[in-house]
C-alpha positions in Angstrom: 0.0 0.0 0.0 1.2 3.6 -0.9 1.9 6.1 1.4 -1.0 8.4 0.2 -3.1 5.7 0.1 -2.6 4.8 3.8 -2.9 8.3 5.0 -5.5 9.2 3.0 -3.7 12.1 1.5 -5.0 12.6 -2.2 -4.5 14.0 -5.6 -0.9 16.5 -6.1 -0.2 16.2 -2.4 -0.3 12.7 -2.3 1.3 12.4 -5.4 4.5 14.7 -4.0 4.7 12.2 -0.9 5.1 9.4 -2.6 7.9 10.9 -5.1 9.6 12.7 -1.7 9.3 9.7 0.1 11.6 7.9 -2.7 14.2 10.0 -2.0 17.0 10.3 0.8 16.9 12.9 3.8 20.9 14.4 3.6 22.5 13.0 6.2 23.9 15.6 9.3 25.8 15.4 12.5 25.8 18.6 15.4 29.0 19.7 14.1 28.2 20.3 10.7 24.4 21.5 12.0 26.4 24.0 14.4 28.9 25.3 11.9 26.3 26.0 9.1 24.4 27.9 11.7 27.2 30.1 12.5 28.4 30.6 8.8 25.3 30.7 7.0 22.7 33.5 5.9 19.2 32.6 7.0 18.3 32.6 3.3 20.5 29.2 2.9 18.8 27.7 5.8 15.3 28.6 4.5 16.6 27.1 1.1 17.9 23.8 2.7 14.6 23.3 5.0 12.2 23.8 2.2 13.8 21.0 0.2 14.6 19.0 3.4 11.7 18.7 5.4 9.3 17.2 2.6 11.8 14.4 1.7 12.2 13.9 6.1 8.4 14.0 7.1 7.8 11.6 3.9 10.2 8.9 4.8 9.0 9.0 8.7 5.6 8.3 6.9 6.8 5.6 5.1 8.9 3.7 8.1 5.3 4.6 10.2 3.2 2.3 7.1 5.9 -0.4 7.8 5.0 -0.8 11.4 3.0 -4.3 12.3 -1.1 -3.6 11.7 -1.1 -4.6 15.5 0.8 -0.9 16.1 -0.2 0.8 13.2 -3.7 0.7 14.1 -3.2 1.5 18.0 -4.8 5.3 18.8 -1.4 6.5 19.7 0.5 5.9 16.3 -3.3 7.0 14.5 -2.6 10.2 16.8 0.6 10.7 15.4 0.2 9.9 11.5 -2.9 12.6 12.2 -0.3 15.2 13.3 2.2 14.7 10.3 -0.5 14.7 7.6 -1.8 18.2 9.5 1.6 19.7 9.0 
């Protein structure tokens, strides 16, 4: 089952999950986090979040539809996938 399918999320939006989901969240560590907050103009940070957060909020989404049905379907994890489809 799809990610948009599972979370009900439909037409383009569902559509740009399932493509941002396919691809990799850039990997970071606190030093390089901290460095590129001292060095960098909030317009690169802006730039990097746009494009990062989609691809990071997908991929939660998809390791969340691999869970057992036994979780998945608690009211806790339900609670959850209900916040990230919100946002």
């Amino acid at each position: 089952m799809k990610v948009n399918q599972l979370f009900g999320l439909v037409g383009k939006v569902g559509l740009k999950f399932e493509a941002y989901s396919s691809f990799r969240p850039i990997p970071l560590n606190l030093k390089n986090l901290i460095e590129f907050g001292k060095t960098a103009p909030a317009s690169k940070s802006f730039e990097f979040l746009k494009n990062e957060l989609p691809v990071r909020i997908a991929n939660i989404l998809q390791e969340i539809r691999l869970l057992p049905d036994s979780l998945l379907f608690t009211k806790p994890v339900q609670e959850i996938i209900k916040m990230f489809v919100e946002f």
